[in-house]
GUKOL-339723 format. One line per 8 residues: number of its first residue (from 0); their letters; for each residue x, y, z of N, C-alpha, C. Coordinates in Angstrom, 1 decimal, m for minus. Atoms other than C-alpha are relative to their C-alpha. Example, Ala and Ser with C-alpha at 12.3 -4.5 7.8 and 13.67 -1.06 7.14 Angstrom:
# residues 2
0> as> 0.9 m1.2 0.0 12.3 m4.5 7.8 0.9 1.2 0.0 ~ m0.9 m1.1 0.0 13.7 m1.1 7.1 m0.8 1.1 0.8;
This chain:
# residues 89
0> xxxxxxxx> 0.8 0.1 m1.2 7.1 18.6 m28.5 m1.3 0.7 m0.3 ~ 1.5 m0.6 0.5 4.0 19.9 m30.3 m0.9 m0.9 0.3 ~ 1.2 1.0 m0.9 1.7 17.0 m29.0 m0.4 0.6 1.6 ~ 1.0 m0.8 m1.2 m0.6 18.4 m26.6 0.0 m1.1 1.2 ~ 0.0 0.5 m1.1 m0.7 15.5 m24.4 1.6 m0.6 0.3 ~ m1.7 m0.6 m0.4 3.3 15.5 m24.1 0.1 0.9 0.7 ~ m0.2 m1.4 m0.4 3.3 18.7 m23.4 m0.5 0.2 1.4 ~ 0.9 0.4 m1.3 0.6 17.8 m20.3 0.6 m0.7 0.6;
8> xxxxxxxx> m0.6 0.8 m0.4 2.3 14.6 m19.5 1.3 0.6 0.9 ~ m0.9 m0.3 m1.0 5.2 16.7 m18.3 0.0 0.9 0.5 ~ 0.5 m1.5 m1.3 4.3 19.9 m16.9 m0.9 m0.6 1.2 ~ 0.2 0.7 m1.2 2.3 17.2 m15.0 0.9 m0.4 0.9 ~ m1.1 0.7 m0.7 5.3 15.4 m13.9 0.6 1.2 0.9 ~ m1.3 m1.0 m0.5 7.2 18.5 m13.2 m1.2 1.0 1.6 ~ 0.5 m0.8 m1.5 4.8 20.5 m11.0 m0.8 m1.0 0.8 ~ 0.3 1.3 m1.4 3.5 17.1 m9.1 1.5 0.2 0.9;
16> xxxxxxxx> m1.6 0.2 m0.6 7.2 17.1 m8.2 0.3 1.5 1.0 ~ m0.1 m1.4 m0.3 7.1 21.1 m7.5 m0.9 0.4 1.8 ~ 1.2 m0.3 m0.8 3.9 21.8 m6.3 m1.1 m0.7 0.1 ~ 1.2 1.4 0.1 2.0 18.6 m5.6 m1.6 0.6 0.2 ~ 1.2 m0.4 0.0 m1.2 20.5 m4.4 m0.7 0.6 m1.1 ~ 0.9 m0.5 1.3 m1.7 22.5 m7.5 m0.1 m1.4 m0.9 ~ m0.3 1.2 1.1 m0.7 19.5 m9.6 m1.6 m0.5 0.6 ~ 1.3 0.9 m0.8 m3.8 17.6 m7.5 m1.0 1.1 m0.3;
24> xxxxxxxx> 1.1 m1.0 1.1 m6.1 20.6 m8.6 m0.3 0.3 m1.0 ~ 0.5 0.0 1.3 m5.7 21.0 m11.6 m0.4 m1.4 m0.7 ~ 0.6 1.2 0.6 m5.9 17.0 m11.9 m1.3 m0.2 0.2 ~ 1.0 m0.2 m0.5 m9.4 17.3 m10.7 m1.1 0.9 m1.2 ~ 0.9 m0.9 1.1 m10.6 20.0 m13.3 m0.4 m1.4 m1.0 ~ 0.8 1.1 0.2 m13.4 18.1 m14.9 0.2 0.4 m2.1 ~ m0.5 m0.2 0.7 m12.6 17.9 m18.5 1.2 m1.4 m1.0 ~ m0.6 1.3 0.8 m11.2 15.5 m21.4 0.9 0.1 m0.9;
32> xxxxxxxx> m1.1 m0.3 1.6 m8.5 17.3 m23.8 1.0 m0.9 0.0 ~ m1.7 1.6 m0.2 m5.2 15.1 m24.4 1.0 0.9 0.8 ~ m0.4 m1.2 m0.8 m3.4 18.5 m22.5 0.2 m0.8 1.0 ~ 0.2 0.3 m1.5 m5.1 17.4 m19.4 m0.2 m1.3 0.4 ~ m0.2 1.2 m0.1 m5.3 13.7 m19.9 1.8 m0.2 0.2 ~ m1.8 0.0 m0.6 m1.3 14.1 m20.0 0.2 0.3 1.3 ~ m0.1 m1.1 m1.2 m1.4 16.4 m17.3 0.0 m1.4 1.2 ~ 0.6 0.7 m1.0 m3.0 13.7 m15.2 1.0 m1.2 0.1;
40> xxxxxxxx> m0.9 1.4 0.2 m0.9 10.7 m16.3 1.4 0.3 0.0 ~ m1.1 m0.8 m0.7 2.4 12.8 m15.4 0.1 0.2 0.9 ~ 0.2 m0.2 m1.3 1.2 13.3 m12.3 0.0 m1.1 1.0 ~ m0.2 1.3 m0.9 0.6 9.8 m11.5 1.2 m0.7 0.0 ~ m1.3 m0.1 0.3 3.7 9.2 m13.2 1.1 0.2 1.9 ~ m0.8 m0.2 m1.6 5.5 10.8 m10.3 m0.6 m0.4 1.2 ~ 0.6 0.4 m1.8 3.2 9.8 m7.6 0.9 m1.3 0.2 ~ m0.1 1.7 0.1 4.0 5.8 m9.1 1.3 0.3 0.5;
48> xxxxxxxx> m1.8 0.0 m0.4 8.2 6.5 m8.8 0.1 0.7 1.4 ~ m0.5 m1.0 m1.5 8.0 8.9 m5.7 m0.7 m1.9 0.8 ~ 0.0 1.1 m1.1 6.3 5.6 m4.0 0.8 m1.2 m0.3 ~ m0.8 1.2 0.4 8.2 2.9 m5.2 1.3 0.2 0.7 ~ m1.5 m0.5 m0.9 11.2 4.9 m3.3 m0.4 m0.8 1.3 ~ 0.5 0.1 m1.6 8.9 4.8 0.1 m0.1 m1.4 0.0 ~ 0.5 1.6 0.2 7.7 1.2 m1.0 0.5 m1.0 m1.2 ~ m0.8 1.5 1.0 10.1 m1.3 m2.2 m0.7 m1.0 m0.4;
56> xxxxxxxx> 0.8 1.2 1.1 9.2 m3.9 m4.3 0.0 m1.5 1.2 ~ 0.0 1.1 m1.4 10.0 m6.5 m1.1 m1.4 0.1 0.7 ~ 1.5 0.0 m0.7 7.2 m5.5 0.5 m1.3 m0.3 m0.4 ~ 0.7 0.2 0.6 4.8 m6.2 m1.9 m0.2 m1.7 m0.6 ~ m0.1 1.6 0.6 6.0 m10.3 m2.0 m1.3 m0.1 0.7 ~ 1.0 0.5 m0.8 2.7 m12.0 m1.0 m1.5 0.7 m0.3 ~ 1.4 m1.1 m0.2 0.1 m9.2 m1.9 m1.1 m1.2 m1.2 ~ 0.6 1.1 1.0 m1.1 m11.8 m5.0 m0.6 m1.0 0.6;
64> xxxxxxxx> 0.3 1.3 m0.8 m2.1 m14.3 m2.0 m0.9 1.1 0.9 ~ 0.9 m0.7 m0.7 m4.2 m11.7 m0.4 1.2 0.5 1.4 ~ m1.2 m0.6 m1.0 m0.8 m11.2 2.1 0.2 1.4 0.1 ~ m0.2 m1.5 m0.4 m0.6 m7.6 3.7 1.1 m0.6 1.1 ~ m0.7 m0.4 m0.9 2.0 m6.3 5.9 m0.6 0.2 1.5 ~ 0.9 m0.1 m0.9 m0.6 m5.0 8.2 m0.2 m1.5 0.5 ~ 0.4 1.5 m0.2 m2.1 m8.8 8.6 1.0 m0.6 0.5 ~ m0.5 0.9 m0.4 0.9 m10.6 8.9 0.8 1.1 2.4;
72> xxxxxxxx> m0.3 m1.1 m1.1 1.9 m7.5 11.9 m0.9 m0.7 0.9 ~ 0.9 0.3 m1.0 m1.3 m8.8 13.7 m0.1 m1.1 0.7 ~ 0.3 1.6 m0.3 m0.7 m12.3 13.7 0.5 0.2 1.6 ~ m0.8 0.3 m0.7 1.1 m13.6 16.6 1.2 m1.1 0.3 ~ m1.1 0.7 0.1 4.6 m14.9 17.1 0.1 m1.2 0.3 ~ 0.2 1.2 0.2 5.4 m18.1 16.5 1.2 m0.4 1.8 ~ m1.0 0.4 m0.9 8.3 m17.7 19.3 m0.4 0.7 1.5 ~ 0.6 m0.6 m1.4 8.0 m17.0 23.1 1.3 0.9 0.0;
80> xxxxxxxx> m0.6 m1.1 0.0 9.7 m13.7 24.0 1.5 m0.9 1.6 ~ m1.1 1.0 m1.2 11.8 m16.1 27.1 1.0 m0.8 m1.3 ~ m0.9 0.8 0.9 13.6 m17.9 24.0 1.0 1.1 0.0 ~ m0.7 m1.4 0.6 14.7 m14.3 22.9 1.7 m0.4 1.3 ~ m1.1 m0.3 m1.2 16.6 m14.1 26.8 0.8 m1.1 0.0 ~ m0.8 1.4 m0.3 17.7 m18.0 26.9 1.4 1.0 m1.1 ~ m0.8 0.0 1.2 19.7 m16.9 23.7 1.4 1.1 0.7 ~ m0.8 m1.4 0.3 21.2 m13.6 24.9 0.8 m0.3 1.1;
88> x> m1.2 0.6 m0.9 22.5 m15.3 28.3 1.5 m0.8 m0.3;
């Protein structure tokens, strides 16, 4: 584990996971070593898997068609809310 951007890559990962705020400051320091290019790409690393928990892959059918969640939320329903009650009597 003598590669410097290895070495970055997971001390990224690990203190994104830890201590997300430092992790997000030190990703910010301006700067191009392979260290800190790890650093950064370990960090996104966990950002990508920590959201993919929050945001399943289902939710994302339709995005290639310009389809949002938001958007389809706005439309309005195809059914009248009286259908709902006929049903439940």
């Amino acid at each position: 584990m003598s590669d410097p951007y290895i070495k970055g890559f997971n001390e990224g990962y690990v203190i994104a996971a830890h201590l997300p705020d430092i992790a997000k400051d030190v990703s910010k320091v301006n700067g191009s070593s392979p260290w800190l290019e790890g650093f950064r790409d370990g960090r996104e690393q966990y950002i990508d898997e920590k959201m993919k928990v929050w945001h399943p892959a289902w939710l994302d059918v339709g995005q290639d068609k310009g389809w949002s969640m938001g958007r389809w939320l706005d439309q309005p329903q195809d059914r009248d809310r009286e259908d709902d009650r006929e049903i439940e009597r």
